[in-house]
N, C-alpha and C positions, 0 to 999 in steps of 0.2 A: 820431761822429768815430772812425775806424780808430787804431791804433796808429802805422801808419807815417806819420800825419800831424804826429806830433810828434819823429819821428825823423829828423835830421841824413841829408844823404848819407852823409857823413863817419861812421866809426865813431867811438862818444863812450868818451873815453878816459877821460873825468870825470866825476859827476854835477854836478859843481858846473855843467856847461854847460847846464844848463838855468837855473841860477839866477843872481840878480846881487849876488850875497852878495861883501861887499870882500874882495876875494884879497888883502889887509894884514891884515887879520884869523884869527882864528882863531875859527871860529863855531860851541860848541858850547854854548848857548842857544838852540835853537830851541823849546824848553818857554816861552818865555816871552809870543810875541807870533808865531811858527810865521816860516815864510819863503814865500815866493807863489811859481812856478817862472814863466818870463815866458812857456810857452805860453799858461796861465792867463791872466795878466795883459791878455797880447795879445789873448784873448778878452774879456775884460771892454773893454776899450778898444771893440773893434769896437760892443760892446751898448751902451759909454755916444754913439760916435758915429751909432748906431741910434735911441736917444733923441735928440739934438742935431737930427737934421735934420729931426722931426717931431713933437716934443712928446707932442701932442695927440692924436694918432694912437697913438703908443706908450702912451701910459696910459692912452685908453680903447680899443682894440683890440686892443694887442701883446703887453701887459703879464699878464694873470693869464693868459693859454696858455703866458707861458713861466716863471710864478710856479710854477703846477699841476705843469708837466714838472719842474722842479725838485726841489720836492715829491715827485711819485713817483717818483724816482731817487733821492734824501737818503730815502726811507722803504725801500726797496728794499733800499738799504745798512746802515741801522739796524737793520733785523731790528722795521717796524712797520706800521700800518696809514697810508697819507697822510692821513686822515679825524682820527688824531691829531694830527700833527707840524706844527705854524707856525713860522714863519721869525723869529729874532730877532735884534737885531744881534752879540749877542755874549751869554755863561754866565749875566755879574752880573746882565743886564737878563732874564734866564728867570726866573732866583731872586728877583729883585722882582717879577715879575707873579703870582709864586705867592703869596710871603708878604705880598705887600699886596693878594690879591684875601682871604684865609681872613680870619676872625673866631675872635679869640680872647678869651677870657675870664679876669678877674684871677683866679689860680692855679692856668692852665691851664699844662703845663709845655712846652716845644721842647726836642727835644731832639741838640747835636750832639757834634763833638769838639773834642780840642785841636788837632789837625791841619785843623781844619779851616780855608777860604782866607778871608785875613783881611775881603774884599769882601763873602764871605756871610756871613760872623760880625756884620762889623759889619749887615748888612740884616737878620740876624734880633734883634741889641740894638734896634733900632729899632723893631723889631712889637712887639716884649717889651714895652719902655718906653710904647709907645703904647697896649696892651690891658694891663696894669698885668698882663700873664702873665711869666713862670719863664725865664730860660735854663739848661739844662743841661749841664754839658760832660762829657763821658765822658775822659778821661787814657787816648790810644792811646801806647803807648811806644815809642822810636825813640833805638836799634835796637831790635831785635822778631827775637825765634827763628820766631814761628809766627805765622800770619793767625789762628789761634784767640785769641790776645790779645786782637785788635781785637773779635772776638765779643764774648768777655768783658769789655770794658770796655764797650761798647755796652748791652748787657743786660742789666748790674749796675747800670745809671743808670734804666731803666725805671721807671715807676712809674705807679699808676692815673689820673695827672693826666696823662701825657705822648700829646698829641696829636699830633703832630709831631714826625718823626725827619727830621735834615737830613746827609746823608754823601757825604763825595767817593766817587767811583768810581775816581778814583785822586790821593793828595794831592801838593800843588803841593811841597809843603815837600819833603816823603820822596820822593817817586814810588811809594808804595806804592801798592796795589793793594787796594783794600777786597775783603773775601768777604762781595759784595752778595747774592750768591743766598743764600744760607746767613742775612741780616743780614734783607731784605727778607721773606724766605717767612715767619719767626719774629714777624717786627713784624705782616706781617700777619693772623697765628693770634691776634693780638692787637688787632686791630679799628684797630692804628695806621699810620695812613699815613706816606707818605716819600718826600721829595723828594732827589733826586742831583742833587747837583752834578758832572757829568760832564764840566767843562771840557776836559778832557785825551785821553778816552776813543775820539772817532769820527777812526780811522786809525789807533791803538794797538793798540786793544784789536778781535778781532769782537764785535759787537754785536746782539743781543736780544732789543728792549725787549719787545716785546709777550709775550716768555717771562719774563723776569724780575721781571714784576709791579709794578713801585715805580709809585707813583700818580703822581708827578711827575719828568721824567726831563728836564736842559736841557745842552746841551753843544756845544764849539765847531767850527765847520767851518773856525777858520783855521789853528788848530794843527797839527796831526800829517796833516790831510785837506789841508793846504795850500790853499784858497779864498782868496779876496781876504778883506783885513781889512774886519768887518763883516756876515758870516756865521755866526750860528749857527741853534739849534733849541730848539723846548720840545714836551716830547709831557707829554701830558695824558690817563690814562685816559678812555674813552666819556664815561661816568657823572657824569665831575669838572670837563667841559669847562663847564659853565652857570654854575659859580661862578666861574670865572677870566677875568680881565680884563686888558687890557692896561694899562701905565701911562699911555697917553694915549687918550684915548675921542675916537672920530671919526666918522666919516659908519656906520662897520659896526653901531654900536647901534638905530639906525633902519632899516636897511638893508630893503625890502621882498622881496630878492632870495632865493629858494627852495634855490636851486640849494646851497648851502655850510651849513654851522652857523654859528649866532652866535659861534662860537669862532671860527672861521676867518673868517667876514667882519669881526671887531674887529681881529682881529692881523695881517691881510692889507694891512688899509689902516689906517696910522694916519696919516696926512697926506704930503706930498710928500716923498719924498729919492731916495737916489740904488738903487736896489734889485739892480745889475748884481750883488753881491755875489754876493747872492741864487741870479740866475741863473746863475755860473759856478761851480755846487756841483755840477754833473754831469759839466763838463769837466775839475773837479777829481781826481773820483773816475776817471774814466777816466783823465786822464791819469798818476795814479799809482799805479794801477792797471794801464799797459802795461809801467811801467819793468823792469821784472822777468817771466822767463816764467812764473812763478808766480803771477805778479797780487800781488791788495794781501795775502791770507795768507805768499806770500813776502817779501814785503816787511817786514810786521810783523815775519816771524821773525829778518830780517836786521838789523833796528835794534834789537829785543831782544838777538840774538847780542852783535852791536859795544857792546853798554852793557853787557853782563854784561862780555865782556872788556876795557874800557876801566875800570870799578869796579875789576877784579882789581888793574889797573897799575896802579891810581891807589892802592889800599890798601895792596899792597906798596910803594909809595914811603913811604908815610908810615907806613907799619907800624902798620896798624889792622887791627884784624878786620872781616872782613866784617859790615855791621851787618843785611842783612835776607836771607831767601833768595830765590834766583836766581827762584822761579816766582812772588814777590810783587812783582817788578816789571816793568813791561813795556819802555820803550825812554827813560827817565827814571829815573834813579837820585842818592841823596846819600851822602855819606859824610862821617860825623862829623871834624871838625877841631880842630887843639892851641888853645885859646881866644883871644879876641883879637876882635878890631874886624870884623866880615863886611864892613862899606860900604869900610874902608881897603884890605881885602885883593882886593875887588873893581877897585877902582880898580887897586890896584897893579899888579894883571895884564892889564890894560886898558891902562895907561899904560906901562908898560914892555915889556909883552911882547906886546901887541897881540894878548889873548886875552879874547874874550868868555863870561865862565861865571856863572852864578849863585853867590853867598855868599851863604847866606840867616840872618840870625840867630835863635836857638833857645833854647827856656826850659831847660833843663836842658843841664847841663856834655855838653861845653866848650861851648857855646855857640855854636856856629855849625855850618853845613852848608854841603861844597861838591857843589853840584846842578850832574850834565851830562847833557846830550842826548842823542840817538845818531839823525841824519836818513839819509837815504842819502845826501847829499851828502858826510856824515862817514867820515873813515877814524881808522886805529889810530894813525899818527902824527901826527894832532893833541893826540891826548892825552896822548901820550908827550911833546911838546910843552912841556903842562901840566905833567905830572910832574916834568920840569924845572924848571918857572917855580917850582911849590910847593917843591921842592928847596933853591933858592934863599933863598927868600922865608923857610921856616919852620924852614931850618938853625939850629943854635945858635951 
């Protein structure tokens, strides 16, 4: 699909014109559940009426040549081989097909952080509890001078029982930026493997996997890659793919068929649904990948830009220091707030000023976070906007 296929006669004056984001709002939350653009959309619509008018035909015919192309477009962009990467509906369900395929042993240890996202924390108490093994939590601190911090909290928790290291590639809370190369290469001079949680990461961040080594690597295509909700990934080194299962077992475990690994014909089919998702993870990448003449590295640098300078205003309003540095995060940033209720100050900016942001509440004073986005559909005065609303809201 060309570039000019998704471009207007009309010159676009907005990027919101691609999106159907409510022009009543103020939408700087797309870190949470991402936004679809409706070229996207409109192609998924076409594939699910693709399926409609033939079933039968589409699942056993249409369906794994356009799973495959998928696949080698989403590995292409990953920086991996297609032979690792399966499709999965979303980060939390990557992270449970890992830590519920491994065996662990009572006082064998896991090891993550405090930052870590509360989905995966709770999925690995649950391995814990269930194999009578250890969780560890390493205390990354927020705000943080240097990504060396995180080093050192991470590898000060190590210890001869820790089998498992579990880390964002970049946390939900902060928007930091883990220093995975530097975190990954050292665990595994140490014989311990490591699973990323990379919700955040493919259209942030470039990507890869196949250079950065972590043996389990799962992350979402609806967020920052914009895909239909229902799109994600888990790659699994060569070696590590025979022990991992998916959480529903189906026709792939029997499967006589040659052609794939047993890894790919379990996670390819797990029973019927809707898999269009799937498929328009190439139209994705294309298409936000034309928006800009730079492509998607232009792109990245532009949503980083607009969140670095959207953090500045937002610190100067409320006269905080900057709490991380500018190359520890990528187009996702928080900024520590005066203490108080996160869920009431959410609403209130929601209800009155018709501005959607995350508040996120936080173990350590003041106790909460305000987390914003930075999409291309985002400009500067939305957030000047906000600056306002918090003005407001947190005056004395």
């Amino acid at each position: 699909m060309s570039q000019e296929a998704f471009l207007p006669v009309e010159a676009v004056t907005s990027w919101n014109h691609y999106w159907k984001i409510d022009h009543e709002v103020t939408f700087l939350n797309h870190g949470s559940f991402g936004a679809c653009p409706f070229p996207v959309l409109e192609a998924q619509q076409r594939l699910r009426e693709q399926l409609e008018r033939e079933p039968v035909r589409f699942f056993l015919r249409e369906w794994e040549p356009l799973l495959d192309r998928a696949r080698q477009e989403l590995a292409r962009f990953v920086g991996a081989d297609a032979e690792d990467l399966v499709f999965v509906p979303n980060a939390t369900t990557g992270v449970n097909c890992v830590l519920r395929s491994l065996h662990f042993q009572p006082g064998d240890e896991l090891l993550t952080t405090t930052q870590e996202y509360n989905a995966t924390r709770n999925a690995i108490a649950f391995v814990c509890d269930r194999a009578n093994a250890t969780l560890v939590t390493a205390p990354v601190p927020f705000p943080l001078t240097s990504p060396q911090q995180i080093i050192d909290a991470v590898m000060s928790r190590v210890s001869s029982r820790t089998k498992l290291v579990i880390l964002d590639r970049i946390s939900s809370q902060t928007g930091l930026i883990f220093p995975l190369e530097t975190l990954v290469r050292q665990l595994s001079q140490l014989g311990i493997e490591t699973l990323i949680d990379g919700a955040h990461a493919p259209g942030m961040l470039p990507l890869n996997l196949s250079q950065l080594g972590a043996t389990y690597y799962t992350g979402n295509c609806h967020k920052w890659l914009c895909a239909p909700k229902g799109a994600a990934f888990l790659y699994v080194q060569r070696d590590r793919q025979p022990k991992i299962r998916p959480l529903t077992i189906s026709h792939g475990a029997n499967s006589p068929l040659q052609d794939k690994s047993r890894f790919q014909l379990e996670f390819d089919w797990m029973g019927t649904d809707d898999p269009t998702a799937y498929f328009c993870v190439p139209v994705a990448i294309e298409f936000m990948g034309s928006l800009l003449p730079g492509g998607w590295p232009e792109l990245m640098q532009k949503n980083h830009s607009l969140v670095i300078e959207a953090r500045q205003l937002l610190c100067d309003t409320l006269q905080v220091p900057l709490p991380a540095p500018e190359d520890a995060i990528g187009s996702l940033a928080s900024i520590p707030l005066p203490d108080g209720s996160a869920m009431e100050l959410r609403d209130e900016l929601f209800d009155r000023y018709h501005i959607e942001v995350q508040v996120i509440p936080w173990p350590a004073p003041p106790h909460r976070l305000l987390r914003i986005s930075a999409q291309i559909y985002n400009s500067l005065p939305q957030y000047q906007t906000l600056a306002n609303a918090l003005r407001e809201i947190l005056s004395p």
